[in-house]
C-alpha positions as CSV (number, residue, x, y, z in Angstrom):
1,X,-12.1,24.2,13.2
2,X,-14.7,21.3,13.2
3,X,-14.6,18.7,11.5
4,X,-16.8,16.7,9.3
5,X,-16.4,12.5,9.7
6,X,-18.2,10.0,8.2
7,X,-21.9,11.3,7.8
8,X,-22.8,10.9,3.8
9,X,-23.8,13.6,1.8
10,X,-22.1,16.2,4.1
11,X,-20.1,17.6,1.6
12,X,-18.7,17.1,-1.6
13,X,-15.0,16.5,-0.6
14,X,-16.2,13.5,1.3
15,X,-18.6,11.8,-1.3
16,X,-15.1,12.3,-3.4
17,X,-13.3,10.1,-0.2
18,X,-15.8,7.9,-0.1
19,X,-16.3,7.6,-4.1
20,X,-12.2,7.0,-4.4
21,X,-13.0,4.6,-1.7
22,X,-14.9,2.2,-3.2
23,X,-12.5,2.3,-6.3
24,X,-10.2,1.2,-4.2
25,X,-11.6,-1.3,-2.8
26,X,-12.8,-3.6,-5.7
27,X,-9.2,-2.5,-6.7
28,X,-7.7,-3.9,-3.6
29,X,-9.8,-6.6,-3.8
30,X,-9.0,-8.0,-7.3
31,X,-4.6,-7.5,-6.8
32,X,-4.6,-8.5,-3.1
33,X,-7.2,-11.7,-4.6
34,X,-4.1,-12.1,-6.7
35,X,-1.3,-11.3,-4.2
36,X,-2.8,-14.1,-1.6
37,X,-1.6,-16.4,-4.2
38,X,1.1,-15.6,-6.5
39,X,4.0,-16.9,-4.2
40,X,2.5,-20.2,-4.2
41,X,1.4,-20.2,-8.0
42,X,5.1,-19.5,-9.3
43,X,6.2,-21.5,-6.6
44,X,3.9,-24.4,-8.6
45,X,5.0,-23.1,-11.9
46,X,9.4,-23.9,-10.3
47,X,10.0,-20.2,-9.0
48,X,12.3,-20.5,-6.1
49,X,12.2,-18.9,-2.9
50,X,14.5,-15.9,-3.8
51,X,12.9,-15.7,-7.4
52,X,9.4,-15.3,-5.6
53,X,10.9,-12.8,-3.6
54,X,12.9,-11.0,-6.0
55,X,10.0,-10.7,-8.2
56,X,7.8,-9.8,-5.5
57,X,10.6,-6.5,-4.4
58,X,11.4,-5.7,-7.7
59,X,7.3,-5.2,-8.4
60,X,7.0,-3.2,-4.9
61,X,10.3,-1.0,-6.4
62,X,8.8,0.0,-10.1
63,X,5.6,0.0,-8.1
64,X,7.4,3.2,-6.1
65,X,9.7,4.1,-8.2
66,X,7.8,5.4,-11.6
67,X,5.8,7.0,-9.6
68,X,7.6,10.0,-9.5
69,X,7.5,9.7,-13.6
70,X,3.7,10.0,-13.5
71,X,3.5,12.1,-10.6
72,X,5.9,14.8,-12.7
73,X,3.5,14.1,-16.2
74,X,0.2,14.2,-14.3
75,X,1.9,17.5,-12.9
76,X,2.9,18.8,-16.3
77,X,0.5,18.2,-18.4
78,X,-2.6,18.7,-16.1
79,X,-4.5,15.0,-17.6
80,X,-4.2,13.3,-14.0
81,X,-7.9,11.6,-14.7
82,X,-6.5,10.0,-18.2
83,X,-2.8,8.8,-16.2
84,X,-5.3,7.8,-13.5
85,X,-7.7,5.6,-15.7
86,X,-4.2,4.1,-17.7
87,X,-2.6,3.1,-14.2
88,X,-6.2,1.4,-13.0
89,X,-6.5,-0.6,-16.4
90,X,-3.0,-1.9,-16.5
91,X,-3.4,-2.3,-12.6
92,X,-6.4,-4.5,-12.5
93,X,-6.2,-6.4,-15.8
94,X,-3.2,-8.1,-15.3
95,X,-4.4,-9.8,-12.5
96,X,-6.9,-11.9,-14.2
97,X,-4.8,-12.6,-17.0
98,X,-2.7,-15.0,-14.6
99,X,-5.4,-17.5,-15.4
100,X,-3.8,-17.8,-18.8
101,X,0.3,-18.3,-18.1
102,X,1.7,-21.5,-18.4
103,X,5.3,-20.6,-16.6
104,X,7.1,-18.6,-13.8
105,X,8.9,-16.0,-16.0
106,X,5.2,-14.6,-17.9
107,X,3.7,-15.0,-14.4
108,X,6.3,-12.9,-13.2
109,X,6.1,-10.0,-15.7
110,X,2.4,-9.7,-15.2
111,X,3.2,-9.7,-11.2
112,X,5.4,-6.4,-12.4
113,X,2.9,-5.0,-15.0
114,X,0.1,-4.9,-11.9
115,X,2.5,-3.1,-9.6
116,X,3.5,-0.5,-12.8
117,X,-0.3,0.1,-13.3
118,X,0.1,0.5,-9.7
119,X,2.5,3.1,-9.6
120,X,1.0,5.3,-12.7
121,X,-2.2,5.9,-10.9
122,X,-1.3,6.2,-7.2
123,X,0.4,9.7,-7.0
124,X,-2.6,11.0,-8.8
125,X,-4.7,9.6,-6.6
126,X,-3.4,10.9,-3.6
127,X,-2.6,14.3,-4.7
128,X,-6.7,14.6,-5.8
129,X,-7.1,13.2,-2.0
130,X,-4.9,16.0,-1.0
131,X,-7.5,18.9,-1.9
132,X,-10.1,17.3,0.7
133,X,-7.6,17.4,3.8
134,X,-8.1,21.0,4.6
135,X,-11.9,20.1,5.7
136,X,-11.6,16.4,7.2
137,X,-8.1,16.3,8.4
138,X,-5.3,14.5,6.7
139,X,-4.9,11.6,8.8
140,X,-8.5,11.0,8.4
141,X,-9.3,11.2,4.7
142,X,-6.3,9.0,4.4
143,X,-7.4,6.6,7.2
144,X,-11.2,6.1,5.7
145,X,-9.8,5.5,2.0
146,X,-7.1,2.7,3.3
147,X,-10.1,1.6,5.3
148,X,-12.2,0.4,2.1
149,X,-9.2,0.1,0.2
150,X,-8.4,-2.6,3.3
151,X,-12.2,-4.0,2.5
152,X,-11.0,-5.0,-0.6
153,X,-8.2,-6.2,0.0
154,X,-9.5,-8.1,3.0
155,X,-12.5,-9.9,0.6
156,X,-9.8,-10.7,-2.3
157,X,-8.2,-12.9,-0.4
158,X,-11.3,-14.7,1.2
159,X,-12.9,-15.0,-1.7
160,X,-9.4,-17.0,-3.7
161,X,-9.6,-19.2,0.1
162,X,-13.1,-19.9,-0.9
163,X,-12.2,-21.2,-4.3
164,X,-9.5,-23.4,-3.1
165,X,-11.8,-24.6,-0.1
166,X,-14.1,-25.5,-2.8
167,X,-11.4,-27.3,-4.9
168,X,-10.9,-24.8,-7.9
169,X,-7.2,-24.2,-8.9
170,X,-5.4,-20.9,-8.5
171,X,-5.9,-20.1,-12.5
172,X,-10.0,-20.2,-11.5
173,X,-9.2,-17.8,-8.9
174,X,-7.4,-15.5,-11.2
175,X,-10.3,-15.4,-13.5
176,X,-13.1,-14.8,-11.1
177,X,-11.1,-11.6,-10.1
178,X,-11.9,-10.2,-13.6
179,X,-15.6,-9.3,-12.0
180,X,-13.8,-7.1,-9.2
181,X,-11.4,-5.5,-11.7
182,X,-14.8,-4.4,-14.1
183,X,-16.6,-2.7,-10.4
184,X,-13.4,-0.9,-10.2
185,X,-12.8,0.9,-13.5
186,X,-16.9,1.6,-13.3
187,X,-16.7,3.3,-10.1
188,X,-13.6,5.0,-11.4
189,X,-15.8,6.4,-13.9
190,X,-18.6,7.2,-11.5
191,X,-15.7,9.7,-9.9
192,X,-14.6,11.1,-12.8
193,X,-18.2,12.4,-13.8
194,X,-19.3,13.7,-10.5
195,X,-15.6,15.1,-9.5
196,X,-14.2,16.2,-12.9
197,X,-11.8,18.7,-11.0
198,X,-10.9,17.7,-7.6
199,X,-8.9,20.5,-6.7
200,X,-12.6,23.0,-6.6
201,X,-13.1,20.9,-3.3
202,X,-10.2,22.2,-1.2
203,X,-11.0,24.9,2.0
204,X,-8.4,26.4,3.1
205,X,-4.6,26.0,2.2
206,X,-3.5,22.3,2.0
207,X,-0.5,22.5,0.3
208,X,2.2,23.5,2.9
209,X,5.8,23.8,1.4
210,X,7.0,25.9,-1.5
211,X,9.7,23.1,-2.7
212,X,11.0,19.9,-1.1
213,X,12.4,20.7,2.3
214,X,14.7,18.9,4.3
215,X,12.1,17.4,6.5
216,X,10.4,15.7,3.4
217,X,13.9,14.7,2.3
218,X,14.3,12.8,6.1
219,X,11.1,11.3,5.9
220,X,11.8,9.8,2.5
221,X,14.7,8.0,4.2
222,X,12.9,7.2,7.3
223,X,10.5,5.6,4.9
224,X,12.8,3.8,3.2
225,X,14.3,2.2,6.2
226,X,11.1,1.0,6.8
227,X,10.0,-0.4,3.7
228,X,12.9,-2.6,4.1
229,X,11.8,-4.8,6.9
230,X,8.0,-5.0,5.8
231,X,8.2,-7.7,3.6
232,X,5.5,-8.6,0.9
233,X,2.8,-11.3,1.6
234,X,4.4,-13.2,-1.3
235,X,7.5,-14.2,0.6
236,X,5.1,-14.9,3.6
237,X,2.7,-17.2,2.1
238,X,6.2,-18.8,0.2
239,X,7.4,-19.5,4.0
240,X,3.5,-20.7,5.1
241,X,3.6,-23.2,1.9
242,X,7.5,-24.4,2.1
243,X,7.4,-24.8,6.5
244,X,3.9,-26.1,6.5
245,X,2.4,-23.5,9.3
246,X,-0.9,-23.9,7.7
247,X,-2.7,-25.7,5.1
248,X,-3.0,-24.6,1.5
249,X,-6.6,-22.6,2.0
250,X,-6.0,-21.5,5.0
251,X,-2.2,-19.3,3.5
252,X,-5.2,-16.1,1.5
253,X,-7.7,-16.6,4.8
254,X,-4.5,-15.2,6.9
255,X,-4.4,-12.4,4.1
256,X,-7.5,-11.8,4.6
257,X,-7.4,-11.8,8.4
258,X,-4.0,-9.4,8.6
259,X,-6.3,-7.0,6.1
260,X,-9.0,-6.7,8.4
261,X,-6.5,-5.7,11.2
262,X,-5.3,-3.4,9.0
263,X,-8.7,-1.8,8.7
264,X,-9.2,-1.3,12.0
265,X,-6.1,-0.1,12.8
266,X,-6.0,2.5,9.7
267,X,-9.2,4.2,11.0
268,X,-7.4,4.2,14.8
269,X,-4.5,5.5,13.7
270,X,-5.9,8.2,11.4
271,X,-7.8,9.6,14.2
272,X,-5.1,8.9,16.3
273,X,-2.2,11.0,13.9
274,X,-4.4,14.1,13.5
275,X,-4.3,14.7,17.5
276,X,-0.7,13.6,18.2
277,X,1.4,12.9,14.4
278,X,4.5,11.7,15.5
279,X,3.8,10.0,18.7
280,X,1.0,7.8,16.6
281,X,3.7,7.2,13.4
282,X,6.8,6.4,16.3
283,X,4.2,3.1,18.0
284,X,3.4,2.2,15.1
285,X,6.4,1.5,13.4
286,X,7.5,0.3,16.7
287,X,4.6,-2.3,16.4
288,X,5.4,-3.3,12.9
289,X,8.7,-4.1,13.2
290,X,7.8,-6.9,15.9
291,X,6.0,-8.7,13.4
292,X,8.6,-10.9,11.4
293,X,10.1,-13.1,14.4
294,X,6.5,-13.8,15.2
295,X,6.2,-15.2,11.6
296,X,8.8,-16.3,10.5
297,X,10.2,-17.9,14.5
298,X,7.6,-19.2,16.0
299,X,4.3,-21.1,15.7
300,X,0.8,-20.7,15.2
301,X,-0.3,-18.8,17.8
302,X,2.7,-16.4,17.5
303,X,1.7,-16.2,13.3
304,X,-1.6,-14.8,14.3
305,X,-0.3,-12.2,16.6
306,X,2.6,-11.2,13.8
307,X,-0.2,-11.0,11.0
308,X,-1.9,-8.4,13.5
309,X,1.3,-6.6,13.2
310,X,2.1,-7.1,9.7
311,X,-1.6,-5.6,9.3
312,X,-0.4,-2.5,11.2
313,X,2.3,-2.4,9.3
314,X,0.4,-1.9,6.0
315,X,-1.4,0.6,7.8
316,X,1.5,2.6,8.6
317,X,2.4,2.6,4.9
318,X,-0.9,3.0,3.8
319,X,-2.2,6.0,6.2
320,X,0.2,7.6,8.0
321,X,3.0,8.0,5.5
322,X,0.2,9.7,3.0
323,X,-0.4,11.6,5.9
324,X,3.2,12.6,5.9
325,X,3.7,13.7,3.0
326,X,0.5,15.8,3.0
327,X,1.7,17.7,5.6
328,X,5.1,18.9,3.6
329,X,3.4,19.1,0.1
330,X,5.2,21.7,-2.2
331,X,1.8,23.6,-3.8
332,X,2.0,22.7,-7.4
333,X,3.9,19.8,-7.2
334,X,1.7,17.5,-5.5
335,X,1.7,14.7,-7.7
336,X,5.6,14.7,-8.3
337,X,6.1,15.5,-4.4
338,X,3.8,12.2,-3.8
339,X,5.4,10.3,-6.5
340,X,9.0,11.2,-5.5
341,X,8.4,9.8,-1.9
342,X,7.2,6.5,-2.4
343,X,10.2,6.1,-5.2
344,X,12.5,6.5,-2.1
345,X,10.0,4.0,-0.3
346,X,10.7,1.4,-3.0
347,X,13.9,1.6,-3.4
348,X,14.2,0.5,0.4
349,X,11.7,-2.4,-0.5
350,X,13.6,-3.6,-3.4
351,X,17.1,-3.6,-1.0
352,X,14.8,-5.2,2.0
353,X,12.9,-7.6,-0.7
354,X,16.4,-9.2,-2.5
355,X,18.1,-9.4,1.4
356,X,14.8,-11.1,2.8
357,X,14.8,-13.7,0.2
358,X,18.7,-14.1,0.2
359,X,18.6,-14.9,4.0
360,X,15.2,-16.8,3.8
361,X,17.2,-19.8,2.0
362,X,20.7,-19.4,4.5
363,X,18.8,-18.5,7.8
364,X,15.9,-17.0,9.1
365,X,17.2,-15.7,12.2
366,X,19.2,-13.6,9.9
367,X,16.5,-12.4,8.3
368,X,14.8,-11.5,11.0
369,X,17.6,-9.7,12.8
370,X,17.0,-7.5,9.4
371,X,13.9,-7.0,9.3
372,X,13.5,-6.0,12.6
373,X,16.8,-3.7,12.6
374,X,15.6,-1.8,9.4
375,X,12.1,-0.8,10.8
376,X,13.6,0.6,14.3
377,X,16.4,2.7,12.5
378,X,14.0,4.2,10.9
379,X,12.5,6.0,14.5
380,X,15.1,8.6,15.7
381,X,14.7,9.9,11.6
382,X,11.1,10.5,11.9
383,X,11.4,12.3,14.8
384,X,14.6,14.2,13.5
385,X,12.3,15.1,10.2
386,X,9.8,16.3,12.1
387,X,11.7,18.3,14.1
388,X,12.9,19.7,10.6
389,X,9.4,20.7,9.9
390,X,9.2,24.6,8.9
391,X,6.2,26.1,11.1
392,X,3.4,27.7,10.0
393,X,4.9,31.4,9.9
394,X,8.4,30.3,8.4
395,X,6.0,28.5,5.6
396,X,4.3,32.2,5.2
């Protein structure tokens, strides 16, 4: 069947990709804004290095974790637009409202309340996604939504460097995000018009499964192994500011340059997973999983080639695990099926997030050793998942 890619206007399902797209992006570009410096603000406020990193994995964990909650609400009672425009309020507001703390433990609650917002309005998100994969492909649609989610999330960061460069303070950085947030929740509303019921723009049969197989079961804990050697930018930028690597500006322009990788790489390896899915998921996690000796071991040079992989990374988690779960969605579950998954996902950040910042302070070849251990088990369980994949005519 061909395929439709990026030409606008081609069809409704994509102007609803695209649309979501630039939600995301202003999205990704206010909380990754924030997320370039909110190790080294709580770091300024006396947060330690395992606080920072604590904080950072138990945010990633609720961030995963309630998703299943909404996933199963949005599910149940059929309102997935209002959990949607509740999850993107209490996502993006938060982040500005850093400008007003005055110590570590408020910062740190409004570090979790951005990653709860997070997790109310994500499953919904991608389920409504879902409905356009039978035209474009599911590693696609995936691939060009992380792509302008990756923008965003790219421009945050430069524009908080910027600020800094220019010698405002991190609380002036906070603030200006506030414009980025409002672009967000307007072109969430620009969706919600045009696109009132996502699920009229499906062709064909998108939804695979008729419950949660054993496959999607392995993949959640191939997932989870994962997520616990890709470690958040906070305890990166925490390592930047306490070793010195770089100087203070310079900590959200390597953000911002890791993002853009990421953006690349997203596209490449959506294209890439919708012609060969597990040889493209089994290098990249391969790739990731080099990335923290670079950081964490060895100089500059070696940083910028681990912020390449820590971009890919992201990329993985952002493209081709959607993409994974897609392809074992349980029809009328989609939300709870989506929000289930990335529940395992955290839980495997929150164990890699508290070990990371445990070994940071006794040893960092420890933490390495890991990191890097945790992402490579996780390859003989993708492949054993999707060997566990029911075909087409058992599915039938």
């Amino acid at each position: 069947m061909a395929r439709s890619r990026l030409s606008i206007g081609s069809s409704p399902a994509f102007n609803f990709v695209l649309t979501m797209g630039v939600v995301n992006l202003f999205g990704d570009m206010t909380y990754e804004g924030g997320g370039a410096i909110n190790g080294q603000f709580m770091a300024s406020l006396g947060a330690s290095a395992t606080v920072v990193s604590i904080t950072a994995g138990l945010g990633e964990f609720l961030g995963y974790a309630l998703r299943s909650v909404s996933g199963y609400i949005a599910d149940r009672t059929g309102r997935y637009w209002l959990v949607t425009f509740v999850g993107y309020a209490i996502n993006l507001l938060a982040v500005p409202a850093m400008a007003l703390v005055g110590n570590w433990q408020v910062a740190a609650l409004l570090v979790l309340a951005e990653r709860i917002g997070r997790a109310i309005r994500k499953p919904t998100v991608e389920a409504m996604l879902s409905y356009t994969t039978g035209k474009h492909g599911k590693g696609w649609v995936y691939a060009v939504n992380t792509a302008l989610d990756e923008t965003g999330a790219t421009l945050g960061p430069l524009i908080i460097a910027l600020v800094l460069l220019l010698h405002g303070d991190y609380r002036t950085g906070y603030a200006l995000l506030l414009t980025s947030s409002v672009l967000a929740l307007g072109a969430l509303t620009v969706a919600r018009i045009n696109f009132p019921v996502p699920s009229r723009l499906e062709e064909g049969r998108t939804a695979q499964a008729s419950g949660l197989n054993r496959s999607y079961w392995l993949y959640m804990v191939a997932a989870a192994c994962f997520a616990a050697g890709l470690m958040s930018y906070e305890l990166v930028a925490y390592h930047l500011a306490n070793a010195k690597v770089v100087g203070g500006p310079s900590i959200p322009v390597l953000l911002a340059f890791s993002t853009g990788c990421g953006v690349i790489a997203s596209l490449v390896l959506g294209k890439l997973y919708d012609r060969a899915p597990l040889s493209t998921l089994l290098v990249a996690v391969f790739l990731s999983s080099l990335f923290s000796p670079l950081v964490f071991l060895g100089g500059f040079p070696a940083l910028l080639s681990g912020m390449v992989l820590w971009g890919i990374g992201y990329a993985t988690q952002d493209t081709l695990f959607k993409a994974v779960v897609a392809s074992v969605l349980p029809e009328g579950k989609r939300n709870f099926a989506f929000g289930l998954f990335y529940t395992g996902y955290g839980a495997g950040w929150l164990i890699g997030s508290v070990a990371t910042g445990l070994l940071y302070d006794q040893s960092r070849v420890a933490l390495v050793a890991f990191a890097v251990f945790a992402q490579l088990i996780s390859l003989p369980l993708f492949v054993i998942a999707k060997r566990q994949e029911p075909s087409p005519r058992q599915e039938a």
